[in-house]
N, CA, C and O atoms as a Maestro MAE file, in Angstrom:
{
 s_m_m2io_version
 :::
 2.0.0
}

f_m_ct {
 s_m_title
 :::
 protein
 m_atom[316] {
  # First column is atom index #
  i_m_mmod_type
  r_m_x_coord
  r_m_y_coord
  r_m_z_coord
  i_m_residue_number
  s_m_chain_name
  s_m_pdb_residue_name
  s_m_pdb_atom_name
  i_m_atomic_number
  :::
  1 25 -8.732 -0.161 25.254 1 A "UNK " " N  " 7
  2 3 -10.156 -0.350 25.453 1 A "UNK " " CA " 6
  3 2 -10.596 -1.622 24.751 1 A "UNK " " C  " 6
  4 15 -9.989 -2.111 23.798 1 A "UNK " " O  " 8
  5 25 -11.942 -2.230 25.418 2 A "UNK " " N  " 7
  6 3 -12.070 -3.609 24.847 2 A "UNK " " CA " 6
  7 2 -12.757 -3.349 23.895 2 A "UNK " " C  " 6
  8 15 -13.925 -3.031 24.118 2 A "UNK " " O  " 8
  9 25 -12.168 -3.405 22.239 3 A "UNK " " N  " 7
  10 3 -13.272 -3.276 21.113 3 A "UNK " " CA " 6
  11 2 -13.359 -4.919 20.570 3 A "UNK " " C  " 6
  12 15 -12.504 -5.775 20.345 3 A "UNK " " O  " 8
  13 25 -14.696 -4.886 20.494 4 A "UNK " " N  " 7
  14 3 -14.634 -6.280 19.682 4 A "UNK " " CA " 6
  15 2 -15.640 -6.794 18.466 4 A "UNK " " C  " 6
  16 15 -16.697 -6.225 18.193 4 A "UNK " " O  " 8
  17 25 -15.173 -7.871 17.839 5 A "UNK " " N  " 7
  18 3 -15.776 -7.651 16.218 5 A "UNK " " CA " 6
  19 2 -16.638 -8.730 16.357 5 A "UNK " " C  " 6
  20 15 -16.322 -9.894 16.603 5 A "UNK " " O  " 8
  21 25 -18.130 -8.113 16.124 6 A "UNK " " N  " 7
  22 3 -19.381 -9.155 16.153 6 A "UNK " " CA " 6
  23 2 -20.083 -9.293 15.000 6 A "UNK " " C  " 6
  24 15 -20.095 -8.287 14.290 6 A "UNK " " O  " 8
  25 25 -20.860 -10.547 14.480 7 A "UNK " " N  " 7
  26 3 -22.017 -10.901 13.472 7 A "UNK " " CA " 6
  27 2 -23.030 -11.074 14.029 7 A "UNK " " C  " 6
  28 15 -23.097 -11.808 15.015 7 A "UNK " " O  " 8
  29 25 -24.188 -10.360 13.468 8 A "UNK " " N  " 7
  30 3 -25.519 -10.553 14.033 8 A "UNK " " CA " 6
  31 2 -25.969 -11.640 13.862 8 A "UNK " " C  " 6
  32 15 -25.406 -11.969 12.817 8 A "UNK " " O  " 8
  33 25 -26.649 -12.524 14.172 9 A "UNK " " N  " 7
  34 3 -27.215 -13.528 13.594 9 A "UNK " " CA " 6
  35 2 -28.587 -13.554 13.037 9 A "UNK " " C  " 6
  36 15 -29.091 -14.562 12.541 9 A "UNK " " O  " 8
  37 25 -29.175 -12.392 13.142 10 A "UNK " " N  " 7
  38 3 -30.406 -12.156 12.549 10 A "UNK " " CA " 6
  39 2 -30.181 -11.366 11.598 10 A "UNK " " C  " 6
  40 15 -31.272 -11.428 11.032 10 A "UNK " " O  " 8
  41 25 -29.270 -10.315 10.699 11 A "UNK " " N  " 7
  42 3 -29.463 -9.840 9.632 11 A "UNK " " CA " 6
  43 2 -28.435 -9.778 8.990 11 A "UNK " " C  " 6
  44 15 -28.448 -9.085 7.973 11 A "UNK " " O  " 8
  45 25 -26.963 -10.625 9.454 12 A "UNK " " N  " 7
  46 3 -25.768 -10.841 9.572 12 A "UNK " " CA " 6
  47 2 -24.475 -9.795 9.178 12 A "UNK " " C  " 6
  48 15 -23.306 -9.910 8.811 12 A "UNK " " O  " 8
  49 25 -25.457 -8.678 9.497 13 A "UNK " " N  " 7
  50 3 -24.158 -7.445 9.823 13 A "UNK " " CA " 6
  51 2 -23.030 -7.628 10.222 13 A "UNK " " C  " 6
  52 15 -23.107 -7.985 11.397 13 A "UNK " " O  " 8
  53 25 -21.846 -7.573 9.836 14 A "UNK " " N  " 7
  54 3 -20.384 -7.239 10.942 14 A "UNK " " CA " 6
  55 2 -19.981 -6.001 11.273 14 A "UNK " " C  " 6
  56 15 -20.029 -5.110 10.425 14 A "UNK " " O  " 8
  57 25 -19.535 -5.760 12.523 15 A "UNK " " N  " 7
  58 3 -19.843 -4.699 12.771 15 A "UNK " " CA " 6
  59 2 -18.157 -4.717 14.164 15 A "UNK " " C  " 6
  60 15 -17.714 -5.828 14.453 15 A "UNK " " O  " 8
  61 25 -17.527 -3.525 14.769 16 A "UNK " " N  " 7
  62 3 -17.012 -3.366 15.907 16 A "UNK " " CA " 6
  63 2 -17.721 -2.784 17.120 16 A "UNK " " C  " 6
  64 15 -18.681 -2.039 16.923 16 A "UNK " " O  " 8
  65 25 -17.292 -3.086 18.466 17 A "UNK " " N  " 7
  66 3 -18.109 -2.233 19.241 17 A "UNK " " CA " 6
  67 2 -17.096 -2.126 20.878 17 A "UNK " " C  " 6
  68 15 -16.278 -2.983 21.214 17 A "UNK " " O  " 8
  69 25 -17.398 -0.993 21.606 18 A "UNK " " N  " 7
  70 3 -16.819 -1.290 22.720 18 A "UNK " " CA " 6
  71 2 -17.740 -1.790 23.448 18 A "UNK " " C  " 6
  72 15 -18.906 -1.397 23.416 18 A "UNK " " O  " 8
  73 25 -17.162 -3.029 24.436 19 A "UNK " " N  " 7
  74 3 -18.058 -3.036 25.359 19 A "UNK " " CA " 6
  75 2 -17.390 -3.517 26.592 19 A "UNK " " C  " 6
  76 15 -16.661 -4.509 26.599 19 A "UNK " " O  " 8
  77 25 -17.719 -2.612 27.899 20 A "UNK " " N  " 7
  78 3 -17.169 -2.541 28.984 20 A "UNK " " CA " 6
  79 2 -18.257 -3.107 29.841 20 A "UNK " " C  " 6
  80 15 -19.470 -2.934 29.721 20 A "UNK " " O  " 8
  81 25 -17.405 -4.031 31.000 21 A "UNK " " N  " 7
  82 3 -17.996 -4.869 32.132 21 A "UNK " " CA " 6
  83 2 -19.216 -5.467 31.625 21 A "UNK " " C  " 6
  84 15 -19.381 -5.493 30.405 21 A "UNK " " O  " 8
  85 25 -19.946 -5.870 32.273 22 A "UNK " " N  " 7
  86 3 -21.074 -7.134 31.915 22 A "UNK " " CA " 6
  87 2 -22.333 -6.125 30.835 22 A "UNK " " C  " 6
  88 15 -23.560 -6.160 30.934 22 A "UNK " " O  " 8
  89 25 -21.694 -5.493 30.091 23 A "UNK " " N  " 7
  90 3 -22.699 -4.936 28.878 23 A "UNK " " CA " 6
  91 2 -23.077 -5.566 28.236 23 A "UNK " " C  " 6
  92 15 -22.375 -6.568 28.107 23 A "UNK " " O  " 8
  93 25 -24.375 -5.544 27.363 24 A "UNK " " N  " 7
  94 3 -24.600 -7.090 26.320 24 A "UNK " " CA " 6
  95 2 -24.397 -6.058 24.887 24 A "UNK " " C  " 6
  96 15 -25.466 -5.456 24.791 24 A "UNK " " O  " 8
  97 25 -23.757 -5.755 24.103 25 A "UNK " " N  " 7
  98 3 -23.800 -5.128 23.039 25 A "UNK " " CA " 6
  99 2 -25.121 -5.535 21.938 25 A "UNK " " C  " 6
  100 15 -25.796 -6.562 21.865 25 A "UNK " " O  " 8
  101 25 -25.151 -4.534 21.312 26 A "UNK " " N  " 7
  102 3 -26.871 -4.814 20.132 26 A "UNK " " CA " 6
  103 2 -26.112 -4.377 19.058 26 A "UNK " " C  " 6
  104 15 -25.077 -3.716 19.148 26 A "UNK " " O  " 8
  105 25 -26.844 -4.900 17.662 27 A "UNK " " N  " 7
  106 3 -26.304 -5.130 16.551 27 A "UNK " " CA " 6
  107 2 -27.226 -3.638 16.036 27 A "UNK " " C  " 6
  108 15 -28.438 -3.437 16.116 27 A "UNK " " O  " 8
  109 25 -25.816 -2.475 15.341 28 A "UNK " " N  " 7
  110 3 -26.448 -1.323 15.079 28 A "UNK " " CA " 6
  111 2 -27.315 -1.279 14.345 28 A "UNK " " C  " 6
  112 15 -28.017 -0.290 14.556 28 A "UNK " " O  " 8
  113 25 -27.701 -1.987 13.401 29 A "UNK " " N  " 7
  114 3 -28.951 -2.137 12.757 29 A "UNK " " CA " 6
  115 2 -30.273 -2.645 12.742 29 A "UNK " " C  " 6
  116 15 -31.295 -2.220 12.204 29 A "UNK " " O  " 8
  117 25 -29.986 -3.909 13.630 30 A "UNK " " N  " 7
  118 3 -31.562 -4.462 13.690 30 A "UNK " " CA " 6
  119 2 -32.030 -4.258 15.383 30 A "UNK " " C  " 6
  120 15 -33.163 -4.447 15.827 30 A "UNK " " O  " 8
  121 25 -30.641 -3.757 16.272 31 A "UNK " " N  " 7
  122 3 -30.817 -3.906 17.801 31 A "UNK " " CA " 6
  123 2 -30.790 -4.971 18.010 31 A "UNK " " C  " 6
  124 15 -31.161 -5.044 19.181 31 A "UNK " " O  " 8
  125 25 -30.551 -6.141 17.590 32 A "UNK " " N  " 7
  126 3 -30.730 -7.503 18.471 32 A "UNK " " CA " 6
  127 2 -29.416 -7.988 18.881 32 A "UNK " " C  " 6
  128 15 -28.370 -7.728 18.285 32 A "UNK " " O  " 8
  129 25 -29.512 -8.619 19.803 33 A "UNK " " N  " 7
  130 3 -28.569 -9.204 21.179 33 A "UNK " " CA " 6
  131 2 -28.395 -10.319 20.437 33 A "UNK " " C  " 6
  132 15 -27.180 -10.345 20.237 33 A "UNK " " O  " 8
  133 25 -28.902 -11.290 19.891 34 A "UNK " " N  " 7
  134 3 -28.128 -12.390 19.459 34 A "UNK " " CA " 6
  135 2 -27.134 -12.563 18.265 34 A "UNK " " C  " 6
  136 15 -27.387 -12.949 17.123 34 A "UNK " " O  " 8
  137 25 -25.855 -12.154 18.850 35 A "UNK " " N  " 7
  138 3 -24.509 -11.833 18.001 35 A "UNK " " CA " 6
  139 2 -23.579 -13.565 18.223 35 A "UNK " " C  " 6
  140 15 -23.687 -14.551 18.952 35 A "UNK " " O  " 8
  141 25 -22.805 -13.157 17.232 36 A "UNK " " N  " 7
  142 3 -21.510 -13.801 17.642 36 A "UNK " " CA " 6
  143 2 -20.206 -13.771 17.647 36 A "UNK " " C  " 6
  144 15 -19.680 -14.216 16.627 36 A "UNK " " O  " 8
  145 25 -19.412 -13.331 18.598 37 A "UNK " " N  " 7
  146 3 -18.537 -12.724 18.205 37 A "UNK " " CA " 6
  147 2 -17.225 -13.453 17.670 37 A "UNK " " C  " 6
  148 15 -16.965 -14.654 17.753 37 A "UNK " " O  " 8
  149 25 -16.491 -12.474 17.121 38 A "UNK " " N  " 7
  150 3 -15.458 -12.704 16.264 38 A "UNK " " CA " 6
  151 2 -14.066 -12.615 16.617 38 A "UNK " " C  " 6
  152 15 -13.488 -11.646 17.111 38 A "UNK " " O  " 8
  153 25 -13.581 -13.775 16.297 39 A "UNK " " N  " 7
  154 3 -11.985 -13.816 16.340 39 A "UNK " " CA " 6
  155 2 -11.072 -12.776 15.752 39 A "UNK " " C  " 6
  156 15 -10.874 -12.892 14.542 39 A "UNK " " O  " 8
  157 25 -10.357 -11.579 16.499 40 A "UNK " " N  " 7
  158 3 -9.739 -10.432 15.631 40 A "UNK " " CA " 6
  159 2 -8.493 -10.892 15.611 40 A "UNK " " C  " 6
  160 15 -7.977 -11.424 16.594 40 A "UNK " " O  " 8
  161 25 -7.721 -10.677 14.151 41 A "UNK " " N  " 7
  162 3 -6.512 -10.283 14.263 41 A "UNK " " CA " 6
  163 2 -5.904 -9.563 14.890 41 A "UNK " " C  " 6
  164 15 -6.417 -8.446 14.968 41 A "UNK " " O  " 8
  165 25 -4.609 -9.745 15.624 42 A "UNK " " N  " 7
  166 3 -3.766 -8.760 16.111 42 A "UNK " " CA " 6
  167 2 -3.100 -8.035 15.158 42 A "UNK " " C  " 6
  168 15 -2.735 -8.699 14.188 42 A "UNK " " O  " 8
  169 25 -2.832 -6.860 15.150 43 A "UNK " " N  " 7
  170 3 -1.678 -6.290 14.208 43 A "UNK " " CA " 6
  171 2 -1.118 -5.175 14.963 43 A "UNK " " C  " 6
  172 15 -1.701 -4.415 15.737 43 A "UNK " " O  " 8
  173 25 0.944 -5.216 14.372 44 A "UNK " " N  " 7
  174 3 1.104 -4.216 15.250 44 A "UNK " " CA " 6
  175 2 2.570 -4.115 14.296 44 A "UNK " " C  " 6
  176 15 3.236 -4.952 13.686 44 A "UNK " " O  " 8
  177 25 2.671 -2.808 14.491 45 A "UNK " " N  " 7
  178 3 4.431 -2.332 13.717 45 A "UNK " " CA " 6
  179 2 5.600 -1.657 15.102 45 A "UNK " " C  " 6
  180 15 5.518 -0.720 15.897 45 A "UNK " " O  " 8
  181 25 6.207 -2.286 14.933 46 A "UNK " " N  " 7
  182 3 7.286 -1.653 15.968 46 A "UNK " " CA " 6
  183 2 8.771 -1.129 15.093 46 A "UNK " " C  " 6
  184 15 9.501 -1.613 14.228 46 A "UNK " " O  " 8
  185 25 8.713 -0.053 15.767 47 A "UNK " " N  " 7
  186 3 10.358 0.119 15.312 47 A "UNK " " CA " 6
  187 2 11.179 0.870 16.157 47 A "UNK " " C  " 6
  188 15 10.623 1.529 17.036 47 A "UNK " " O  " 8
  189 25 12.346 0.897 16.065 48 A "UNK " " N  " 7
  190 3 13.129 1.064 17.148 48 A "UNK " " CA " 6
  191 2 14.853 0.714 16.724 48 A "UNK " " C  " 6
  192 15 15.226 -0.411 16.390 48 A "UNK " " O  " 8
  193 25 15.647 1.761 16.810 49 A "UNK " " N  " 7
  194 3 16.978 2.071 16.331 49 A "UNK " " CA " 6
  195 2 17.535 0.271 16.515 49 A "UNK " " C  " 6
  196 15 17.271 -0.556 17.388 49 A "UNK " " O  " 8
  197 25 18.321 0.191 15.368 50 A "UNK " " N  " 7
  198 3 19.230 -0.533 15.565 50 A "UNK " " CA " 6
  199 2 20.496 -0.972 15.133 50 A "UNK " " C  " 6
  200 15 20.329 -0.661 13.954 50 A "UNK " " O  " 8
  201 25 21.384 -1.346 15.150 51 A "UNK " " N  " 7
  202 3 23.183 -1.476 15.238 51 A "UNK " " CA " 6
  203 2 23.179 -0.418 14.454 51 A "UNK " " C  " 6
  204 15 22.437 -0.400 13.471 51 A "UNK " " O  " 8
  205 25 24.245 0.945 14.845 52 A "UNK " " N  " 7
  206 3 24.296 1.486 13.744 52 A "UNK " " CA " 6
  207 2 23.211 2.483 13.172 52 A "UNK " " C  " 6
  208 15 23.121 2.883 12.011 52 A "UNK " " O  " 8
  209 25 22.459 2.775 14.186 53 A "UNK " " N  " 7
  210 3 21.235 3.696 14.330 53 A "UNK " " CA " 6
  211 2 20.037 4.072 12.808 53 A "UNK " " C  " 6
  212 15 19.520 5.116 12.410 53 A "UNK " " O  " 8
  213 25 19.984 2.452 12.260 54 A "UNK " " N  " 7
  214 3 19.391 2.150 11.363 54 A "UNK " " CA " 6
  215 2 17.815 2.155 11.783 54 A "UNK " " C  " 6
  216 15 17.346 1.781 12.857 54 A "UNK " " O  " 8
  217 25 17.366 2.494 11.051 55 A "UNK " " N  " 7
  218 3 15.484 1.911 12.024 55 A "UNK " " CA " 6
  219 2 14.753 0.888 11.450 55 A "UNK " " C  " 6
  220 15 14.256 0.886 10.323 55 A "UNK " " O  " 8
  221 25 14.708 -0.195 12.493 56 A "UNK " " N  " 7
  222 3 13.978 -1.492 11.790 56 A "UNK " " CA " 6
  223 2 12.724 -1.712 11.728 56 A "UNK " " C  " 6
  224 15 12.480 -1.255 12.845 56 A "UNK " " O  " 8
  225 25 11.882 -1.982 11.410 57 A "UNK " " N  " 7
  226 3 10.613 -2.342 11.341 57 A "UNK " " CA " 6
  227 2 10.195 -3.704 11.273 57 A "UNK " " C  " 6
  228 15 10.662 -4.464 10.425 57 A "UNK " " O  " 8
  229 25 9.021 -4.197 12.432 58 A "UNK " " N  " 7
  230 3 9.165 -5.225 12.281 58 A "UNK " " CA " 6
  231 2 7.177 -5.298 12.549 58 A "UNK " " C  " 6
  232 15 6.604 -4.451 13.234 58 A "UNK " " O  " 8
  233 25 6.558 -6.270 11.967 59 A "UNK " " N  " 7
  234 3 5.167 -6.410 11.812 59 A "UNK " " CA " 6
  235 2 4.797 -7.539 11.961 59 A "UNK " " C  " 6
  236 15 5.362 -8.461 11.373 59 A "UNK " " O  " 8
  237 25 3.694 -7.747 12.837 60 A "UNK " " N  " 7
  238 3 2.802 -9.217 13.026 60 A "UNK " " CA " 6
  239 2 3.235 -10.155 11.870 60 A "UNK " " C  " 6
  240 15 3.613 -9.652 10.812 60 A "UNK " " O  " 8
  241 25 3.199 -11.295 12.006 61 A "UNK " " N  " 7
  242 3 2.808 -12.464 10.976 61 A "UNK " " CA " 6
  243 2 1.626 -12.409 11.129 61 A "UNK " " C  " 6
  244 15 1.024 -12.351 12.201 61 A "UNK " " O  " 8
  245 25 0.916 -12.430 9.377 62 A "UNK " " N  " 7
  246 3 -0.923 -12.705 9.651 62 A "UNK " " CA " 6
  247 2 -1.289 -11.879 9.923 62 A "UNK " " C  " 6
  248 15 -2.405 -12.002 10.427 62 A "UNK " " O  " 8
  249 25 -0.693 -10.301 9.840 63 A "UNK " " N  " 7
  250 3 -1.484 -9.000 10.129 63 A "UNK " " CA " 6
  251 2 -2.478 -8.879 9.377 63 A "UNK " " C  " 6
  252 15 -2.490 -9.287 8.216 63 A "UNK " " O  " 8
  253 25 -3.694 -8.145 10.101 64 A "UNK " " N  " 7
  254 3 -4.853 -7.910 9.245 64 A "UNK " " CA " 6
  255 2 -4.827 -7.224 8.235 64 A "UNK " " C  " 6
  256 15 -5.629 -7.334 7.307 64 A "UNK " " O  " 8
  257 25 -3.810 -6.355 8.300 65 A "UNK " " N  " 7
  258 3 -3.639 -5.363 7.180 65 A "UNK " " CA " 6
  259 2 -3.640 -6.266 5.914 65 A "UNK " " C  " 6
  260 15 -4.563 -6.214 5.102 65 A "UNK " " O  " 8
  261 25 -2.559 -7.107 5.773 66 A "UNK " " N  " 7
  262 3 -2.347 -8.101 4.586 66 A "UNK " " CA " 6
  263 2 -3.690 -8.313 4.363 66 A "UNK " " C  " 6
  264 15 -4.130 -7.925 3.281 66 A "UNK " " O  " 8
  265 25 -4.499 -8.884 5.205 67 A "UNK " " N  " 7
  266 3 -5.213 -10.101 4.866 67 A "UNK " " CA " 6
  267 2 -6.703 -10.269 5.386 67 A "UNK " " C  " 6
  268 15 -7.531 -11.133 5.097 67 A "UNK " " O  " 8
  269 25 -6.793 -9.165 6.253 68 A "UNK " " N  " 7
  270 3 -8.357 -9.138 6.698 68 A "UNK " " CA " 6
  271 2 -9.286 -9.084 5.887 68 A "UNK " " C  " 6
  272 15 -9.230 -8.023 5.265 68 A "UNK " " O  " 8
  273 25 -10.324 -9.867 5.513 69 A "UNK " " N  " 7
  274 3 -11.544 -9.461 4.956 69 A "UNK " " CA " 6
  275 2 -12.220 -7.946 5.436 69 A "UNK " " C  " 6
  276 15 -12.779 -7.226 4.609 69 A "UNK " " O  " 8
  277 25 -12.110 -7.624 6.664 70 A "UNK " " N  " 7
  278 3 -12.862 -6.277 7.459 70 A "UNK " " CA " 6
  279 2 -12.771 -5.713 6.320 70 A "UNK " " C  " 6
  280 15 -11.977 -6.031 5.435 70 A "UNK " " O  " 8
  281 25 -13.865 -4.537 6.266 71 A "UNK " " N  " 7
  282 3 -13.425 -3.287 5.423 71 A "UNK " " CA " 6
  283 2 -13.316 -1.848 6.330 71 A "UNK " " C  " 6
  284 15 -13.437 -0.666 6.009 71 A "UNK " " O  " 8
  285 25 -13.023 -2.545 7.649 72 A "UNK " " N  " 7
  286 3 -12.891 -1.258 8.790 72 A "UNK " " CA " 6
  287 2 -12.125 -1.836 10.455 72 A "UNK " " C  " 6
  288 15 -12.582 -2.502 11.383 72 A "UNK " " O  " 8
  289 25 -10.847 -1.214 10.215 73 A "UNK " " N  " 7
  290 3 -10.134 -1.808 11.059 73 A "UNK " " CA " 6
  291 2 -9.869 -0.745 11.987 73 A "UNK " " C  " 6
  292 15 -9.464 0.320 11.522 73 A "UNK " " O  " 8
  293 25 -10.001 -0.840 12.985 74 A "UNK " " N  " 7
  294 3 -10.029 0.569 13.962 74 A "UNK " " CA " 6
  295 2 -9.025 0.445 15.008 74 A "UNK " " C  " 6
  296 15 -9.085 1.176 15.996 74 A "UNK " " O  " 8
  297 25 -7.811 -0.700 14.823 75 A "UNK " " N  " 7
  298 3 -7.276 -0.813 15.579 75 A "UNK " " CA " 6
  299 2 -5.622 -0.194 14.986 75 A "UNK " " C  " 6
  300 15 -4.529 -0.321 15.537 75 A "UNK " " O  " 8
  301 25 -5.916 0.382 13.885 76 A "UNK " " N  " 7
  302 3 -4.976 0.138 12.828 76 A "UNK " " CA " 6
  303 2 -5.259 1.459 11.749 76 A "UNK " " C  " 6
  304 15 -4.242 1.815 11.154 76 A "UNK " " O  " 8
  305 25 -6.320 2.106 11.477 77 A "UNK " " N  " 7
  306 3 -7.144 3.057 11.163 77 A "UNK " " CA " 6
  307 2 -6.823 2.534 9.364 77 A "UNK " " C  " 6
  308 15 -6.639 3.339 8.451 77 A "UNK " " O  " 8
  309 25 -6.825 0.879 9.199 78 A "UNK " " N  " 7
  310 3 -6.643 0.781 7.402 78 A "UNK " " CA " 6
  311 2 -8.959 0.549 7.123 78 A "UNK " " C  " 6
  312 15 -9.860 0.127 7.847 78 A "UNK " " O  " 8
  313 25 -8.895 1.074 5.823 79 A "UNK " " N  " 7
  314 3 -10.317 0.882 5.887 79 A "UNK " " CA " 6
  315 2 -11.137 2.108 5.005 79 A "UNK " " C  " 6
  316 15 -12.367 2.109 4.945 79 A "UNK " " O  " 8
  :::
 }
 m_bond[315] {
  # First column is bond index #
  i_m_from
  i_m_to
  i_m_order
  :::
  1 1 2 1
  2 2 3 1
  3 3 4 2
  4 3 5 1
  5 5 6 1
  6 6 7 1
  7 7 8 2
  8 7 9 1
  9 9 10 1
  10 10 11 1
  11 11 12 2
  12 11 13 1
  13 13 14 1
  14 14 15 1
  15 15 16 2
  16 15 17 1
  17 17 18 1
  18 18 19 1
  19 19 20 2
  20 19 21 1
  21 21 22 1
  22 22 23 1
  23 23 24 2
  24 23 25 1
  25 25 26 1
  26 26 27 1
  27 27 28 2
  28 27 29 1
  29 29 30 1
  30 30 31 1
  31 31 32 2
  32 31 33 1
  33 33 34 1
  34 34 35 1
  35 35 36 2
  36 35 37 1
  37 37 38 1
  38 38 39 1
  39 39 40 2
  40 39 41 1
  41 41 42 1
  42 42 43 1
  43 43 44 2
  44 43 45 1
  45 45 46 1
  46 46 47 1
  47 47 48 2
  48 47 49 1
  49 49 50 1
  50 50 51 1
  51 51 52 2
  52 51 53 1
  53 53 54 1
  54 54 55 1
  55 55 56 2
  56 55 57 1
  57 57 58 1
  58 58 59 1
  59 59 60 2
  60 59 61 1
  61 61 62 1
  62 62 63 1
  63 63 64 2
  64 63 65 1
  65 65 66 1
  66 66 67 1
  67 67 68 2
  68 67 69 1
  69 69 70 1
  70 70 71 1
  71 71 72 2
  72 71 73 1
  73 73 74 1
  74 74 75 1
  75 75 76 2
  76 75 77 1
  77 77 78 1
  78 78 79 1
  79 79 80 2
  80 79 81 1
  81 81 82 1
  82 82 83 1
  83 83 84 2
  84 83 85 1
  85 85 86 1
  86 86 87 1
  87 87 88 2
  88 87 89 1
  89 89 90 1
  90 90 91 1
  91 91 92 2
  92 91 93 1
  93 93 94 1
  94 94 95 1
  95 95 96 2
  96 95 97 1
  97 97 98 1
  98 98 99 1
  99 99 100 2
  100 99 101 1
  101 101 102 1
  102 102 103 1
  103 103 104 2
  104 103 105 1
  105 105 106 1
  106 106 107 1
  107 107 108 2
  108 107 109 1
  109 109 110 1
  110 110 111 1
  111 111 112 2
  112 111 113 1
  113 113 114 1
  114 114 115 1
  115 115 116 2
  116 115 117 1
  117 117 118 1
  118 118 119 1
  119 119 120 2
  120 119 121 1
  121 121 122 1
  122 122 123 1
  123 123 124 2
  124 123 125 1
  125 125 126 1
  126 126 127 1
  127 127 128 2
  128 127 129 1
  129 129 130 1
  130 130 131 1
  131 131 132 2
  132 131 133 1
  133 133 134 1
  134 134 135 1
  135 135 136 2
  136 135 137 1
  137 137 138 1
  138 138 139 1
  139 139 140 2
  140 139 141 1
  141 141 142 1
  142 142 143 1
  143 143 144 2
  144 143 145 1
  145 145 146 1
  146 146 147 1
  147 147 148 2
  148 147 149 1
  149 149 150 1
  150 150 151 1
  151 151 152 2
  152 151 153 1
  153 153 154 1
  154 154 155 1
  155 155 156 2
  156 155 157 1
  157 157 158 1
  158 158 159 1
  159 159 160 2
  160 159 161 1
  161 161 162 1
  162 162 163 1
  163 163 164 2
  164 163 165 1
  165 165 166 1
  166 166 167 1
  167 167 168 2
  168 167 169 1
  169 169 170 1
  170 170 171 1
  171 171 172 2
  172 171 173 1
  173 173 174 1
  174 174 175 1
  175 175 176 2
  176 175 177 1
  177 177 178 1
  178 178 179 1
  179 179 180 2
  180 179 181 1
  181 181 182 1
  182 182 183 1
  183 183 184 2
  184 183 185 1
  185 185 186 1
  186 186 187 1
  187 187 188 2
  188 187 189 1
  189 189 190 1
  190 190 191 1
  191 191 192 2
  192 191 193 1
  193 193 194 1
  194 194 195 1
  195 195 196 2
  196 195 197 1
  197 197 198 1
  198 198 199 1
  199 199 200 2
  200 199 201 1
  201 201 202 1
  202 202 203 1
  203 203 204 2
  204 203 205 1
  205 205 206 1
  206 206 207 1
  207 207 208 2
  208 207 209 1
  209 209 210 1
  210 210 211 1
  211 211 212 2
  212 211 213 1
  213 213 214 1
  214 214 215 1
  215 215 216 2
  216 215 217 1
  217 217 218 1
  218 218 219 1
  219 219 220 2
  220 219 221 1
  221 221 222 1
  222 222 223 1
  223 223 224 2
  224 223 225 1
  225 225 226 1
  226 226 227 1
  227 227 228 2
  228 227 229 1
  229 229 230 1
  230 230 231 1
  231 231 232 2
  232 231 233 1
  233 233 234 1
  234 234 235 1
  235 235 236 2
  236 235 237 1
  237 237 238 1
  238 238 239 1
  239 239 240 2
  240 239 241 1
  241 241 242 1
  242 242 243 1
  243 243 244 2
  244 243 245 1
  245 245 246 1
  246 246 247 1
  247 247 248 2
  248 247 249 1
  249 249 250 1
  250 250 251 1
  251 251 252 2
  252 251 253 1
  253 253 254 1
  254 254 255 1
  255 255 256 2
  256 255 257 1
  257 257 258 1
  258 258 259 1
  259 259 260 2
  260 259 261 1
  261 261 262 1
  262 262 263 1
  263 263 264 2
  264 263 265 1
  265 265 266 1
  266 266 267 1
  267 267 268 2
  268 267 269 1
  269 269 270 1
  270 270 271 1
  271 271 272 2
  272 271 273 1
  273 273 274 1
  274 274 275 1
  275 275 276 2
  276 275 277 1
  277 277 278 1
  278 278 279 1
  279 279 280 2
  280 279 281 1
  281 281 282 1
  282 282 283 1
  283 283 284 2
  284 283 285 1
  285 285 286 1
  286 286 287 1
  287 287 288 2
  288 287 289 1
  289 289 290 1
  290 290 291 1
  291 291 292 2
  292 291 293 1
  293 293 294 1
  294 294 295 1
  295 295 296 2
  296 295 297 1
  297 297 298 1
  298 298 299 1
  299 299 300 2
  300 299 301 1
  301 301 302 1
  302 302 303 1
  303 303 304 2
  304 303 305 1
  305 305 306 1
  306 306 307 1
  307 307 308 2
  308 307 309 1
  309 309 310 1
  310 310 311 1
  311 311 312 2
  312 311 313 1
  313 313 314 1
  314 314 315 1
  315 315 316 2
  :::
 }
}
């Protein structure tokens, strides 16, 4: 689902939100439409047997986890 991370520009909340097809999302606190949205980190862990039925783990470079300012990551449930 498309979640995405916006700043209000009128009371400068950050905030996540879904928003599907030509929706204009509002900032949960003041309601206003003039946002801007935000560049998200990707983050992701994979693992999966290997030589020797060891299990590897392997994680984004630049994961948000490390390094996000957010204090609510919903893609990832750290927060």
């Amino acid at each position: 689902m498309p979640i995405y991370e916006f700043k209000c520009n009128q009371c400068e909340k950050n905030f996540e939100t879904l928003v599907m097809g030509s929706m204009t999302p509002e900032c949960p606190d003041c309601n206003s439409e003039d946002l801007s949205r935000l560049l998200s980190a990707c983050g992701f862990i994979s693992k999966s047997s290997g030589p020797g039925g060891e299990v590897q783990t392997t994680t984004s470079a630049g994961s948000a986890c490390g390094s996000c300012p957010s204090t609510n990551c919903s893609s990832c449930s750290v927060g």
